[in-house]
Structures are given as C-alpha cells and as structure tokens.
C-alpha positions as CSV (number, residue, x, y, z in Angstrom):
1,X,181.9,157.9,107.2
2,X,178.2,158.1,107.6
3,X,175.8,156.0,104.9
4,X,173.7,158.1,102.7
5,X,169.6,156.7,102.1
6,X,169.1,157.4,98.6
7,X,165.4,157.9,99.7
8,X,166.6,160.9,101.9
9,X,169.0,162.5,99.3
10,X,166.2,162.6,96.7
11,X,163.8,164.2,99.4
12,X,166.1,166.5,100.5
13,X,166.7,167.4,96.5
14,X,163.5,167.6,96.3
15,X,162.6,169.5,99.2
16,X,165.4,172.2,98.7
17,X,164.5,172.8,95.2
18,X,160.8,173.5,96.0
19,X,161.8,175.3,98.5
20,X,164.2,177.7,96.7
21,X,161.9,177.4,93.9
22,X,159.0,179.4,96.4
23,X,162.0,181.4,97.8
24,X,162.1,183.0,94.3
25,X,158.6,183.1,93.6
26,X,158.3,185.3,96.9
27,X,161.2,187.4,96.2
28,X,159.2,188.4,93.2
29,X,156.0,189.3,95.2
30,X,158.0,191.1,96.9
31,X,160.1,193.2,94.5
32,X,156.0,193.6,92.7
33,X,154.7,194.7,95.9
34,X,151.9,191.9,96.0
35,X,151.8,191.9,100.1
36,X,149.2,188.7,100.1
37,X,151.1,186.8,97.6
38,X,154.4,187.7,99.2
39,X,153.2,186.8,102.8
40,X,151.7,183.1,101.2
41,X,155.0,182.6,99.7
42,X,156.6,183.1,103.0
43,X,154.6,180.9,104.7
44,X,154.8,177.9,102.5
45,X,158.7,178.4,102.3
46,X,159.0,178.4,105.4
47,X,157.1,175.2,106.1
48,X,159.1,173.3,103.1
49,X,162.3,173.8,104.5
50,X,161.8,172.1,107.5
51,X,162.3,168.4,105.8
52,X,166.0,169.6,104.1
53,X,167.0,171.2,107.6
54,X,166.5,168.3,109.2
55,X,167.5,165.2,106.8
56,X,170.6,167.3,106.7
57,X,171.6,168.3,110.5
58,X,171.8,164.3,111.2
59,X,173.8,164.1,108.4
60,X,176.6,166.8,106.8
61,X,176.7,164.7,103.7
62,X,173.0,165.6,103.1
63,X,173.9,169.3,102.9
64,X,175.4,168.8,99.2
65,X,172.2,167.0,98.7
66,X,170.6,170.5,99.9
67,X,173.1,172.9,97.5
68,X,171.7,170.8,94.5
69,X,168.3,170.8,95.2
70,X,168.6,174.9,95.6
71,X,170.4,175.1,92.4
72,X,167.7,173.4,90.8
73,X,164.8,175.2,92.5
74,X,166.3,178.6,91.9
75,X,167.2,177.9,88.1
76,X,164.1,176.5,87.3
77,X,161.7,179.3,89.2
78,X,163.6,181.9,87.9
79,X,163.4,180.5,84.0
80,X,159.5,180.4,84.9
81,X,159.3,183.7,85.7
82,X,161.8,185.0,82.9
83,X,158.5,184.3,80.8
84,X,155.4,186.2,80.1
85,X,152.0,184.9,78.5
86,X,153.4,184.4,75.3
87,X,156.8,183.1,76.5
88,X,158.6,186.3,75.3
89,X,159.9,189.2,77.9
90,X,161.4,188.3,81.7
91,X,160.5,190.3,84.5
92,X,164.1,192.5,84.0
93,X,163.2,193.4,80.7
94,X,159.5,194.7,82.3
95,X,161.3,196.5,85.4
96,X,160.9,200.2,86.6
97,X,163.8,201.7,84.2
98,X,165.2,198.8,83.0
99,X,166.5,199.4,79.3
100,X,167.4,203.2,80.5
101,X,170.8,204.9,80.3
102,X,172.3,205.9,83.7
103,X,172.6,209.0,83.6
104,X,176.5,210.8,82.7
C-alpha cells in the first residue's frame, strides 16, 4: 500500500477546494453573463488544478484527498454566493422567474 505525506494530502485539500471553489464562482459569471469575469475564472481554475491532478495521479489514495477538498470548495463558494450585501437573498431567489408558477 502506498504512504500518504500529510503535507501532500492537505495541499491537495487545499488545492481542490480552491479550485472547485473558483469552479463555482465561474459557473456563476457564467449563468450572469459577465464574459470578462467568466473567462478570468476559467483561467485561474484551470491553473489551480494542476497541483491536485498531479499529487493525485502518483498516488490513487490522493484522489479521496481530492473529493474532500471539492466538497469543501463547492459548499463553501456556493454559501458565499447564496448571500447578498446585507447577507439576506441567494442568487436562486434573484433568478429570471424564480418564485413563478410553471404554468398548468
């Protein structure tokens, strides 16, 4: 069975949580329509990612090292963006048509 560096795991947390973290953060540039924005968030994502693909290709253990590093990134961007200035409304509530009836 292969050893695990604890330094590595916690990078590879690290890494994949940032990274899904952006990965959300660009999804909703996207679904806003903010092309600049959007294209920046692309760009970094794709340059975080490299670490976590790495660490965890020379090791498979790593990739449950990856899952909980995206798990964090995703749940913590998404709770960021789930509030407005005052800390109120997410961005579903402030969505095209959200709140409306489909029609019967």
């Amino acid at each position: 069975m292969a050893c695990v560096n604890p330094l590595i795991a916690i990078g590879v947390v690290v890494s994949t949580a940032t990274t899904d973290g952006v990965y959300v953060l660009f999804n909703a540039a996207v679904s806003e329509r903010r092309r600049m924005r959007a294209a920046s968030w692309s760009s970094v994502w794709y340059l975080l990612s490299a670490f976590a693909v790495i660490s965890y290709t020379q090791n498979a253990l790593y990739v449950l090292f990856a899952a909980t590093g995206s798990w964090i990134g995703a749940f913590c961007a998404v709770t960021w963006l789930s509030r407005d200035a005052g800390g109120h409304s997410s961005m579903l509530e402030r969505a095209p048509g959200a709140g409306k009836s489909p029609p019967t």
